[in-house]
HTML snippet that shows the backbone in 3Dmol.js (N, CA, C, O; Angstrom):
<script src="https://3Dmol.org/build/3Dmol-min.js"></script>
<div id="view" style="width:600px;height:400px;position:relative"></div>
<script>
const pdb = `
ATOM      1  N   UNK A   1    -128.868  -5.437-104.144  1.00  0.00           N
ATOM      2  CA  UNK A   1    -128.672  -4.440-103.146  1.00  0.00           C
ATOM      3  C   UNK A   1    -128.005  -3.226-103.780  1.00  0.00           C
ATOM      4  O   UNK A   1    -127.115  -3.293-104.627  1.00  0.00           O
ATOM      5  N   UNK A   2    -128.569  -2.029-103.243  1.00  0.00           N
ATOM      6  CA  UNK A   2    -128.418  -0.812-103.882  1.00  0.00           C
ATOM      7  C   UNK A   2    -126.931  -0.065-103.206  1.00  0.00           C
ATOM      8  O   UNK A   2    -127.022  -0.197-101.985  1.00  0.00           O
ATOM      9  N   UNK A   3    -125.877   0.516-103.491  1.00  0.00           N
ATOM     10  CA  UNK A   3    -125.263   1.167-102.393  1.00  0.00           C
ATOM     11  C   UNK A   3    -125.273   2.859-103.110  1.00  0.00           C
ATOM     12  O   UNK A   3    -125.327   3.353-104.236  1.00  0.00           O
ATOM     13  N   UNK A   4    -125.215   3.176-102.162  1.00  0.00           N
ATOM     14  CA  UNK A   4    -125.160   5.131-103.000  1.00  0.00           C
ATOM     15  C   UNK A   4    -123.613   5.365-101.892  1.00  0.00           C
ATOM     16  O   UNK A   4    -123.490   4.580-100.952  1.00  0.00           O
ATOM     17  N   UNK A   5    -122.630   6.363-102.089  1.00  0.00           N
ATOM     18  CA  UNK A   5    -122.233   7.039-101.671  1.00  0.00           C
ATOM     19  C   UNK A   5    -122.204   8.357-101.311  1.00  0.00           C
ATOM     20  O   UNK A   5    -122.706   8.964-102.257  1.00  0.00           O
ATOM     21  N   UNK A   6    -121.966   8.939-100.666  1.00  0.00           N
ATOM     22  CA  UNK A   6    -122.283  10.366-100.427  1.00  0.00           C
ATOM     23  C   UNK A   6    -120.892  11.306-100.181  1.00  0.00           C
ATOM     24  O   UNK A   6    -120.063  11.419 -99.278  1.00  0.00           O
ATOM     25  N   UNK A   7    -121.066  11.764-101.184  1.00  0.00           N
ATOM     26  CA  UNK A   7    -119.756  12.381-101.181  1.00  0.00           C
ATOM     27  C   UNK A   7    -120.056  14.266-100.534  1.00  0.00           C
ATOM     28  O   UNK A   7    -121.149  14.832-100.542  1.00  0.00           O
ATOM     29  N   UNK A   8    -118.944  14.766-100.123  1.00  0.00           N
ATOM     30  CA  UNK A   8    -119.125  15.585 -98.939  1.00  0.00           C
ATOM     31  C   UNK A   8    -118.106  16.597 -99.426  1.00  0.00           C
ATOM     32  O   UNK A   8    -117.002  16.285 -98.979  1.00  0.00           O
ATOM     33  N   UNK A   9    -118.047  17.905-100.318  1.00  0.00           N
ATOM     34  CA  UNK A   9    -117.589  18.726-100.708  1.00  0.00           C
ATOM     35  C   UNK A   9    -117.440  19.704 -99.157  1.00  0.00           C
ATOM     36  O   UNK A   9    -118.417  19.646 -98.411  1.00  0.00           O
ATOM     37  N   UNK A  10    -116.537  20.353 -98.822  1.00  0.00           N
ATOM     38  CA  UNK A  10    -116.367  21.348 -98.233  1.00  0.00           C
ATOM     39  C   UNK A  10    -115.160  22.664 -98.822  1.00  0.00           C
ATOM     40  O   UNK A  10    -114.133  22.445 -99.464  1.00  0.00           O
ATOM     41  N   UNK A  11    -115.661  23.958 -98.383  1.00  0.00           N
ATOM     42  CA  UNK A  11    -114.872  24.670 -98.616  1.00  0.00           C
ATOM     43  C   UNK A  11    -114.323  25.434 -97.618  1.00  0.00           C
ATOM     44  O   UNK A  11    -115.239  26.131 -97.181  1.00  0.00           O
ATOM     45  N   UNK A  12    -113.462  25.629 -97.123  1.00  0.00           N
ATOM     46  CA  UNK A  12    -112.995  26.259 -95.446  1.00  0.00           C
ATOM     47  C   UNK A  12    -112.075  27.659 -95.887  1.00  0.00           C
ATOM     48  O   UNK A  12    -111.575  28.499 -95.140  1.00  0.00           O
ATOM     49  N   UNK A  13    -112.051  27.571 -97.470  1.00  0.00           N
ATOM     50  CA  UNK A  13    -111.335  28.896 -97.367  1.00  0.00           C
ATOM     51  C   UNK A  13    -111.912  30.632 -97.804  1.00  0.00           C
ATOM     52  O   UNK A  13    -113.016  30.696 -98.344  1.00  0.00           O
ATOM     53  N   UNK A  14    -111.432  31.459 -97.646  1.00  0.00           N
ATOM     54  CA  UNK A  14    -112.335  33.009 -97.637  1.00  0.00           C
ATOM     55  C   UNK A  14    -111.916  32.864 -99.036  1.00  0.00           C
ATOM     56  O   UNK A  14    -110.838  32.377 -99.377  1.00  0.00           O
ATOM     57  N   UNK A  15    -112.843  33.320 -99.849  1.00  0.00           N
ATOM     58  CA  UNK A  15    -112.365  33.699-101.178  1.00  0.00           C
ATOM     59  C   UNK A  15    -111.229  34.779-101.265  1.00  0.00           C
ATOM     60  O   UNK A  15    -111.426  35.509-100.293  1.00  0.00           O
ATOM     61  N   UNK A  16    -110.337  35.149-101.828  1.00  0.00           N
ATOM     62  CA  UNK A  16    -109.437  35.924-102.186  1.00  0.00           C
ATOM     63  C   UNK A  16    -110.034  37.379-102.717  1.00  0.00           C
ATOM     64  O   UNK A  16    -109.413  38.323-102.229  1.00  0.00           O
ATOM     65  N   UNK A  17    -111.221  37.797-103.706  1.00  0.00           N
ATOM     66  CA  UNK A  17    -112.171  38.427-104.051  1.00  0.00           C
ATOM     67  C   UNK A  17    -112.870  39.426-102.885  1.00  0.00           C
ATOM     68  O   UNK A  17    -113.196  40.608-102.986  1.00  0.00           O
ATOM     69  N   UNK A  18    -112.991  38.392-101.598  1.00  0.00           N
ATOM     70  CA  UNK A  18    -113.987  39.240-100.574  1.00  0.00           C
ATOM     71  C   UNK A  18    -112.866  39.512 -99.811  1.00  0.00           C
ATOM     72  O   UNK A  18    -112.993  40.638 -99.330  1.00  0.00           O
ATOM     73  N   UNK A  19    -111.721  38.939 -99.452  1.00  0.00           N
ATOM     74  CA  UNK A  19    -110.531  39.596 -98.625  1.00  0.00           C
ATOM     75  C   UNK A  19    -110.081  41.028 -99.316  1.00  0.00           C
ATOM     76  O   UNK A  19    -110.047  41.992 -98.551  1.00  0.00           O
ATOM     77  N   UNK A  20    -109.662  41.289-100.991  1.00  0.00           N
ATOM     78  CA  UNK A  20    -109.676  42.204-101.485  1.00  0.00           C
ATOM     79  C   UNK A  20    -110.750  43.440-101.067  1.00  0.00           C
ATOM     80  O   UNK A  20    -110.506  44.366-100.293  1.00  0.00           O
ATOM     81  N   UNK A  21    -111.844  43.224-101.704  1.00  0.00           N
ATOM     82  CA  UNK A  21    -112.971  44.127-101.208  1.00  0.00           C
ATOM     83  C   UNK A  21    -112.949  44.732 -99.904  1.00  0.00           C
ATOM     84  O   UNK A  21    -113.061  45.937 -99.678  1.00  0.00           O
ATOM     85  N   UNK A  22    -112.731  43.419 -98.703  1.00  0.00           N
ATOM     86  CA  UNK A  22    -113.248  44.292 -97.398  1.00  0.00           C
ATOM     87  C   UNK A  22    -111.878  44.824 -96.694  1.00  0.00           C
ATOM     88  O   UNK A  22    -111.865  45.438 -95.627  1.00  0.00           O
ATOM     89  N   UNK A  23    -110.453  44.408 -97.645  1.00  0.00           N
ATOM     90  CA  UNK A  23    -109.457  45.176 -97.456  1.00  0.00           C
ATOM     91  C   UNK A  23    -109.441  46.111 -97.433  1.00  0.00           C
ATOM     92  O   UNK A  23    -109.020  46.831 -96.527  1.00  0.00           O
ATOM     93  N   UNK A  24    -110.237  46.615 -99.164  1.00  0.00           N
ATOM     94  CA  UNK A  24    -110.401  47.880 -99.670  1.00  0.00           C
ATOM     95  C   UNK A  24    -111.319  48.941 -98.848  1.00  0.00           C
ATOM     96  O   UNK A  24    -110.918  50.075 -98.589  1.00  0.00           O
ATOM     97  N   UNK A  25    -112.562  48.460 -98.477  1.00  0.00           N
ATOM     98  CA  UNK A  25    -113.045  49.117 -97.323  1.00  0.00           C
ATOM     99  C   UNK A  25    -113.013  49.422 -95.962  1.00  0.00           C
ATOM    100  O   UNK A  25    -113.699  50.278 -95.404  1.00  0.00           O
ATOM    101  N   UNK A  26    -112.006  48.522 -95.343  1.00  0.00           N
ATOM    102  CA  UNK A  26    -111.266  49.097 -94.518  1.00  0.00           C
ATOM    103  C   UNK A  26    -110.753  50.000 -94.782  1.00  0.00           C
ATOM    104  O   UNK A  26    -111.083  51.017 -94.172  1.00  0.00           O
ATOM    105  N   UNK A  27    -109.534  50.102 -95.973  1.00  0.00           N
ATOM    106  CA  UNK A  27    -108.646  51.113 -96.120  1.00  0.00           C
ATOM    107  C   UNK A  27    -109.118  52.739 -96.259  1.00  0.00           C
ATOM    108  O   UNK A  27    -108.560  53.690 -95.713  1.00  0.00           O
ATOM    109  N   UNK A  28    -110.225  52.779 -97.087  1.00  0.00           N
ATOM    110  CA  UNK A  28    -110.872  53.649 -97.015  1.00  0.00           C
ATOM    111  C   UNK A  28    -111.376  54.230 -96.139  1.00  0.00           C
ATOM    112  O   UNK A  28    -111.441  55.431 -95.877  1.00  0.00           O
ATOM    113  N   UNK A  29    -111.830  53.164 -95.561  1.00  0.00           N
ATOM    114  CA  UNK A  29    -112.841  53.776 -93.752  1.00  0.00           C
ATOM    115  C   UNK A  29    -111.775  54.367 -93.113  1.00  0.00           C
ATOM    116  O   UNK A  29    -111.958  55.352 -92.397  1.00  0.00           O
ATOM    117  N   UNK A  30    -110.524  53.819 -93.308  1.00  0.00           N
ATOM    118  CA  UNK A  30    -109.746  54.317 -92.099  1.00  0.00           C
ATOM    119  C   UNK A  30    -109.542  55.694 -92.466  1.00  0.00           C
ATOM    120  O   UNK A  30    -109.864  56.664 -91.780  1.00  0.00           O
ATOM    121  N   UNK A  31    -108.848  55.720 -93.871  1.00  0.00           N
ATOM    122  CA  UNK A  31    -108.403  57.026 -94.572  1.00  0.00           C
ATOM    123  C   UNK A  31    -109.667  58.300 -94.422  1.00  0.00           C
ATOM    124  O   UNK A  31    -109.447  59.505 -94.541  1.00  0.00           O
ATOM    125  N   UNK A  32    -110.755  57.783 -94.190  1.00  0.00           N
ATOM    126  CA  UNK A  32    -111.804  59.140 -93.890  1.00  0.00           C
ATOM    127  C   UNK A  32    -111.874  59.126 -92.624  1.00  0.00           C
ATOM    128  O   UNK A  32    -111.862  60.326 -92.349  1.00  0.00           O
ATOM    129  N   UNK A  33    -111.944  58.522 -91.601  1.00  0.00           N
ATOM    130  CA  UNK A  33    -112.138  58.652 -90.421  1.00  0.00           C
ATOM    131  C   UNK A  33    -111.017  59.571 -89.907  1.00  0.00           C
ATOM    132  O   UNK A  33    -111.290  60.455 -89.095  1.00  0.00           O
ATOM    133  N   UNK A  34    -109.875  59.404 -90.318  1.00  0.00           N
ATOM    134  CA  UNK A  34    -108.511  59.023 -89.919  1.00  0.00           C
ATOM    135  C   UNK A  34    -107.913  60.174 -90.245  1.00  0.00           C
ATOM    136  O   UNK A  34    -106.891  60.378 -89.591  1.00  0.00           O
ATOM    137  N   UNK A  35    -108.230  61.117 -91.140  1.00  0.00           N
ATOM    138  CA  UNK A  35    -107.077  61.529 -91.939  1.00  0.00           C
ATOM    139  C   UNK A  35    -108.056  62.942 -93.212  1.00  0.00           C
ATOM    140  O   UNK A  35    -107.506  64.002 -93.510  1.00  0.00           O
ATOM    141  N   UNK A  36    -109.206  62.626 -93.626  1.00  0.00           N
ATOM    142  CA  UNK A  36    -110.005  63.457 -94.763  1.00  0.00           C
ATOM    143  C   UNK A  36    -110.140  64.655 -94.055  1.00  0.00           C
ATOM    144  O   UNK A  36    -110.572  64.668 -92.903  1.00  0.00           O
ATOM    145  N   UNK A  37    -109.805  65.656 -94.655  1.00  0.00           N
ATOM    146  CA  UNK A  37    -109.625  67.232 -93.923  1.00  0.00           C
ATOM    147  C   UNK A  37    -110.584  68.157 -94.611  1.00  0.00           C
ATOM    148  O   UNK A  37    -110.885  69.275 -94.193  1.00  0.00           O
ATOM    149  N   UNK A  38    -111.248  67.328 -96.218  1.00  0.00           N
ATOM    150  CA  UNK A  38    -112.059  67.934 -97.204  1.00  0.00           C
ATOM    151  C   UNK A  38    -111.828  67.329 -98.390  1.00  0.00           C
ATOM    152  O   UNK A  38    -112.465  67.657 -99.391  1.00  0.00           O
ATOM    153  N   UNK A  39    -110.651  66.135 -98.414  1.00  0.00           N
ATOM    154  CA  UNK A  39    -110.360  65.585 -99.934  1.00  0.00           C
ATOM    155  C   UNK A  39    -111.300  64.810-100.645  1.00  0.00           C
ATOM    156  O   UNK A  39    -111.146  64.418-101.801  1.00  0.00           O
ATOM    157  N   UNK A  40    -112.197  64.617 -99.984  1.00  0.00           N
ATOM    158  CA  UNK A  40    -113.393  63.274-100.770  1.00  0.00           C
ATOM    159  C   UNK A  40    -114.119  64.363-101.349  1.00  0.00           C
ATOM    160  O   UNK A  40    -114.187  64.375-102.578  1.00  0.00           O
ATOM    161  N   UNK A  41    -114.797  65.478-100.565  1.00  0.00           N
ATOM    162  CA  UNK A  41    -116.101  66.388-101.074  1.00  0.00           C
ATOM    163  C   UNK A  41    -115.309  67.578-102.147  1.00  0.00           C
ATOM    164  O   UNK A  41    -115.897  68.316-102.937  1.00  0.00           O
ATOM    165  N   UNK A  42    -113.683  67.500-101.884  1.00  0.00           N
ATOM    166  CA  UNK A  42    -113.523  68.692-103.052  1.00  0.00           C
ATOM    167  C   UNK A  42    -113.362  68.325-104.251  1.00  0.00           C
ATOM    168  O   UNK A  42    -112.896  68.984-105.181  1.00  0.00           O
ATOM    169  N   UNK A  43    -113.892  66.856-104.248  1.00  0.00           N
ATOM    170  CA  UNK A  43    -114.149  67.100-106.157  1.00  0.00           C
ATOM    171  C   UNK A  43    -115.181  67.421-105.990  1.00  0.00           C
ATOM    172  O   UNK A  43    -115.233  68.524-106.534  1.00  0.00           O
ATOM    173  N   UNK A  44    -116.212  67.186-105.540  1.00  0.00           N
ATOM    174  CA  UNK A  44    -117.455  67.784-106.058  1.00  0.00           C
ATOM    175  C   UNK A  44    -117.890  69.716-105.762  1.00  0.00           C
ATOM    176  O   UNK A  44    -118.502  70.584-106.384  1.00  0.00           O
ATOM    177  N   UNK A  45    -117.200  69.629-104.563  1.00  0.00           N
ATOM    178  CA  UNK A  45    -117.552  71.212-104.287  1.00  0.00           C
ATOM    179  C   UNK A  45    -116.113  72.465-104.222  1.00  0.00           C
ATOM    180  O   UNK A  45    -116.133  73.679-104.020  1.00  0.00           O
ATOM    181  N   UNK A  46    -114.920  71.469-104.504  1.00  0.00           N
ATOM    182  CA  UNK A  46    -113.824  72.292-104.936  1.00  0.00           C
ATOM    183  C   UNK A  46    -113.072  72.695-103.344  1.00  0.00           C
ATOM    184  O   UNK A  46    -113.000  71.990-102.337  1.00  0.00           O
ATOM    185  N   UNK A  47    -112.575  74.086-103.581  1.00  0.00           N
ATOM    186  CA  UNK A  47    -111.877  74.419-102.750  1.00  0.00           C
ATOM    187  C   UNK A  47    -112.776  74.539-101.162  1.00  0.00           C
ATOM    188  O   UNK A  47    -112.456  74.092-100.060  1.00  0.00           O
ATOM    189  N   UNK A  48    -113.840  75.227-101.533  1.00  0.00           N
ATOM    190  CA  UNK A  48    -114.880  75.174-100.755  1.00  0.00           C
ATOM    191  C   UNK A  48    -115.301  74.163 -99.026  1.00  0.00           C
ATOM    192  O   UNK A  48    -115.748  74.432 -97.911  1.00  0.00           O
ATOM    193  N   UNK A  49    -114.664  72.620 -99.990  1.00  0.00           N
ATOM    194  CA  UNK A  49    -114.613  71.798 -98.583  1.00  0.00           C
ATOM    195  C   UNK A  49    -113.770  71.775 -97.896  1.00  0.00           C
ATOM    196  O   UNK A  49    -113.967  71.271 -96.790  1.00  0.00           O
ATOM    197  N   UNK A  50    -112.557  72.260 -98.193  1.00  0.00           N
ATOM    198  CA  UNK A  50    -111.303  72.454 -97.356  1.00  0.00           C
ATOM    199  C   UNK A  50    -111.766  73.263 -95.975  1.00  0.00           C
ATOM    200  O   UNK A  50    -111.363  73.139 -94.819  1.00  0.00           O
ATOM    201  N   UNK A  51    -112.705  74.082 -96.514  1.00  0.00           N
ATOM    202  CA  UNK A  51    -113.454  75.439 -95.169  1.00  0.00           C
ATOM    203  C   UNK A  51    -114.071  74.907 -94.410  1.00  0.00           C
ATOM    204  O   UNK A  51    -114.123  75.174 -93.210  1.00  0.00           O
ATOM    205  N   UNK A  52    -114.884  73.707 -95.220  1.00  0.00           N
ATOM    206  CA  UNK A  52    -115.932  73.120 -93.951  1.00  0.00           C
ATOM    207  C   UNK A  52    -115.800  72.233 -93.870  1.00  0.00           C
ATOM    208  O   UNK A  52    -116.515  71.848 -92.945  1.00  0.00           O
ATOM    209  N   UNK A  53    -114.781  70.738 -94.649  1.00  0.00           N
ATOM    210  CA  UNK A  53    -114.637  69.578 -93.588  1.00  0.00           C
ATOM    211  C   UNK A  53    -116.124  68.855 -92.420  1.00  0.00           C
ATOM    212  O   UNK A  53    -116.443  68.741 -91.237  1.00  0.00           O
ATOM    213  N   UNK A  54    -116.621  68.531 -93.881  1.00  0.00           N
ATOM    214  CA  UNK A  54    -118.591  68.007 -93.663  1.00  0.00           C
ATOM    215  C   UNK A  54    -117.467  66.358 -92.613  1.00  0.00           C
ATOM    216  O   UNK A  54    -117.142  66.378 -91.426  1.00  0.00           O
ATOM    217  N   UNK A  55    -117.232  65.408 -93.466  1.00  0.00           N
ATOM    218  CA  UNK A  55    -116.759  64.153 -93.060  1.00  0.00           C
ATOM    219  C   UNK A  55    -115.911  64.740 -91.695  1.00  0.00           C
ATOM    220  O   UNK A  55    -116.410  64.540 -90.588  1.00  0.00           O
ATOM    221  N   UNK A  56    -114.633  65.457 -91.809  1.00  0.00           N
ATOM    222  CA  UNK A  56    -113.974  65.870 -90.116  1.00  0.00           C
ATOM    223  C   UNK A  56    -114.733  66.326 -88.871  1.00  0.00           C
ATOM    224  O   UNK A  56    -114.470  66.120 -87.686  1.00  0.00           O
ATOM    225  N   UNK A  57    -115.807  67.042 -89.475  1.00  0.00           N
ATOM    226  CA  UNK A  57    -116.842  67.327 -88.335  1.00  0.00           C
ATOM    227  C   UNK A  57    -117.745  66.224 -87.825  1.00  0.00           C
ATOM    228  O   UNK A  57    -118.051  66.234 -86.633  1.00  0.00           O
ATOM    229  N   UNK A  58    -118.377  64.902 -88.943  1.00  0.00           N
ATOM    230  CA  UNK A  58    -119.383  64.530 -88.292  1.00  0.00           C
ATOM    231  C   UNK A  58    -117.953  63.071 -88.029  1.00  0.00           C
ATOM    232  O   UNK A  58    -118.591  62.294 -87.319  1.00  0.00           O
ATOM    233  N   UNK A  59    -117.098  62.672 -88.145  1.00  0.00           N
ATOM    234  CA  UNK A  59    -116.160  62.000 -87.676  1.00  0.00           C
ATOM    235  C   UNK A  59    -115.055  62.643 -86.276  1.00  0.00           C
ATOM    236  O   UNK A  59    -114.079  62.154 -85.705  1.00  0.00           O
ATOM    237  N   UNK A  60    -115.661  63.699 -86.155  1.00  0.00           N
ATOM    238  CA  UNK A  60    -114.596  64.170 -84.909  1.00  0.00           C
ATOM    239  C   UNK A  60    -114.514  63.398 -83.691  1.00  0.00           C
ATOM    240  O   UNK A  60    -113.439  62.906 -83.349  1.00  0.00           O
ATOM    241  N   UNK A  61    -115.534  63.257 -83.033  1.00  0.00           N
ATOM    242  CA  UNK A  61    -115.383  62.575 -81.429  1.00  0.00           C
ATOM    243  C   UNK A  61    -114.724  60.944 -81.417  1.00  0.00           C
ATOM    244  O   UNK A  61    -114.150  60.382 -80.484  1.00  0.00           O
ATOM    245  N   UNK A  62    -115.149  60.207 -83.351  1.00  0.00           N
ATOM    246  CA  UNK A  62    -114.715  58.995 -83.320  1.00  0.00           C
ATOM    247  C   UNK A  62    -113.057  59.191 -83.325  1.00  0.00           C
ATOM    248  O   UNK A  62    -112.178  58.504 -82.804  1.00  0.00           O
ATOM    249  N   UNK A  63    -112.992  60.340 -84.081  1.00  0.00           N
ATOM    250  CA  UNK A  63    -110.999  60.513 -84.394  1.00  0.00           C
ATOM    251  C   UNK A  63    -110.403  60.500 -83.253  1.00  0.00           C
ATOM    252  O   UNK A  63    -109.434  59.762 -83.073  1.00  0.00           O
ATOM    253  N   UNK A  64    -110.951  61.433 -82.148  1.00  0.00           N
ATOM    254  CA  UNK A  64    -109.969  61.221 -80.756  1.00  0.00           C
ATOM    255  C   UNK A  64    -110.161  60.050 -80.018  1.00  0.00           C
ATOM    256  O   UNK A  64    -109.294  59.694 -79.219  1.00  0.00           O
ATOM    257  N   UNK A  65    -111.427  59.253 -80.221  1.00  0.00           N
ATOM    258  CA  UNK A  65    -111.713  57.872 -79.690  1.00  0.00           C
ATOM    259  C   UNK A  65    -110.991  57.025 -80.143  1.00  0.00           C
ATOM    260  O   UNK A  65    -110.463  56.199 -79.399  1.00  0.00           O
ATOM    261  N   UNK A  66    -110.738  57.032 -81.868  1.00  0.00           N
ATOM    262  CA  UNK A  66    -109.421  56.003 -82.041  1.00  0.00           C
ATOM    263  C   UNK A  66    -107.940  56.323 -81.874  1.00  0.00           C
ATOM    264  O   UNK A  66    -107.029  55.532 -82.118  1.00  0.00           O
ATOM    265  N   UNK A  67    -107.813  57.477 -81.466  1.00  0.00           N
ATOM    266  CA  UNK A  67    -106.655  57.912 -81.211  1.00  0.00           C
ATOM    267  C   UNK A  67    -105.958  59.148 -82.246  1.00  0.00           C
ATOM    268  O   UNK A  67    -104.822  59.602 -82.106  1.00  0.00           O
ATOM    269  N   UNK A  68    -106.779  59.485 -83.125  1.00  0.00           N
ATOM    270  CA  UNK A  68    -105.898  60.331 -84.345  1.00  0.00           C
ATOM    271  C   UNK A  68    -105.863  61.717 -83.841  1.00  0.00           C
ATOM    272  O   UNK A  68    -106.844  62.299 -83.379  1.00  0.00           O
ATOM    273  N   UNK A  69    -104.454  62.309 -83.977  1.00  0.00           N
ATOM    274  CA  UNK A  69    -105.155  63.717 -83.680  1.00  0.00           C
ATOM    275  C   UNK A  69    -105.979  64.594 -84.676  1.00  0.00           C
ATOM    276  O   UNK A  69    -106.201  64.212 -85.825  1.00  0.00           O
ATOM    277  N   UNK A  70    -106.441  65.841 -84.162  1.00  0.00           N
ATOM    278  CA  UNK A  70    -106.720  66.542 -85.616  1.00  0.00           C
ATOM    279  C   UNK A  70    -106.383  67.932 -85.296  1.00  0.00           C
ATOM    280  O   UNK A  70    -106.248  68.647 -86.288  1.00  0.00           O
ATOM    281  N   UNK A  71    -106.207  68.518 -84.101  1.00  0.00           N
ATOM    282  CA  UNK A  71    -106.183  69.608 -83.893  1.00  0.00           C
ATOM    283  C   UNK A  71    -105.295  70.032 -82.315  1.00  0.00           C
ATOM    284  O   UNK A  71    -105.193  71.207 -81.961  1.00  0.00           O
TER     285      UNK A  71
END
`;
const viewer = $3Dmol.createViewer("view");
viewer.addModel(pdb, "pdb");
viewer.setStyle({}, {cartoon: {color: "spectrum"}});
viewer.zoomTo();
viewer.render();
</script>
């Protein structure tokens, strides 16, 4: 008579790796939604985005929806 066992690995915990990451993208999301007045686009286009605030404009209606002021 043959017997097999079956053994039964589980893992129940979040990796540490993907808590980092989607920390990190939270933090970010918040910091542009939240707070970017022109700081992400003026490396690339300089002083320039400070004037037009591309991210504050197409994030405006969400900023007063989560509560931030801007103006």
């Amino acid at each position: 008579m043959s017997f097999s066992k079956e053994i039964t690995i589980s893992k129940s915990s979040v990796p540490k790796v993907a808590l980092l990451v989607l920390a990190t993208i939270f933090a970010f999301g918040i910091f542009e939604v939240g707070f970017d007045q022109g700081q992400l686009f003026s490396i690339v286009f300089g002083e320039q985005a400070y004037a037009d605030m591309y991210i504050h404009e197409l994030t405006h209606d969400m900023r007063h929806a989560a509560g931030f002021p801007c103006h």
